[in-house]
C-alpha positions, 0 to 999 in steps of 0.5 A, a space after each residue: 793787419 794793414 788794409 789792401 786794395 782789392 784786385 784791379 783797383 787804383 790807389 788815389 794818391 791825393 786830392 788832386 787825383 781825386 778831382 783828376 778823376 771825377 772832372 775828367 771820366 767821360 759822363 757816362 763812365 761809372 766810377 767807385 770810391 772805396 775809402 779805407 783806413 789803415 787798420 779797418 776790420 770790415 775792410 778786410 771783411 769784405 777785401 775778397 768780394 771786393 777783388 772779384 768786382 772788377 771783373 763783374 763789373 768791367 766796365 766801372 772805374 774803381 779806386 781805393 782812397 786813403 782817408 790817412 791823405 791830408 785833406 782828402 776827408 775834407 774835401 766835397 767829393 770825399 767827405 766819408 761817413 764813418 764807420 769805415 768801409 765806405 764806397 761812392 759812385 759818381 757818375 756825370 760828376 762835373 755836371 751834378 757836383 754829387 755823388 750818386 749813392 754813399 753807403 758803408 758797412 760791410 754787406 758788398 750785397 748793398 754796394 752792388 746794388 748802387 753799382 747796378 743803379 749807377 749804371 743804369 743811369 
């Protein structure tokens, strides 16, 4: 089966996007980065919950990337630590040129809680 984006997340094309993203969300903007691969268990795994965040969560920016994209691995904001799912938050990027919290795996219990603390910032 070949991964889905969850509901109300936006598909990142390319790296170009990507910096679109993070150099031109307000500072206060929260977003999340959910980096998949084409054929990705624990993508599907946790897909349901994933489709639910959008409406917990309205006020972050969530965004699906690739990792099949050319350079998109490479790059400082989207190197990805494997195994696959793996979700960033950012927040204030321009300014701190890092990410607030990186985590893969599949308990969505321990992505919320960095999406709680990236928004308590």
């Amino acid at each position: 089966m070949v991964t889905q984006t969850p509901t109300g997340f936006i598909v990142l094309p390319n790296v170009t996007a990507v910096e679109d993203v993070l150099f031109n969300s307000p500072s206060d903007q929260t977003i999340v980065f959910y980096f998949t691969e084409p054929i990705c268990p624990g993508c599907d795994t946790i897909h349901n919950r994933l489709c639910k965040w959008t409406i917990m969560y309205p006020t972050v920016k969530f965004y699906q990337i690739k990792t099949e994209i050319p350079g998109i691995t490479t790059h400082q904001s989207t190197d990805v630590y494997y195994p696959l799912p793996c979700i960033k938050t950012f927040k204030d990027y321009p300014t701190y040129y890092d990410c607030i919290t990186t985590r893969n795996g599949i308990n969505t219990g321990l992505y919320e809680s960095d999406i709680n603390y990236a928004l308590s910032l």
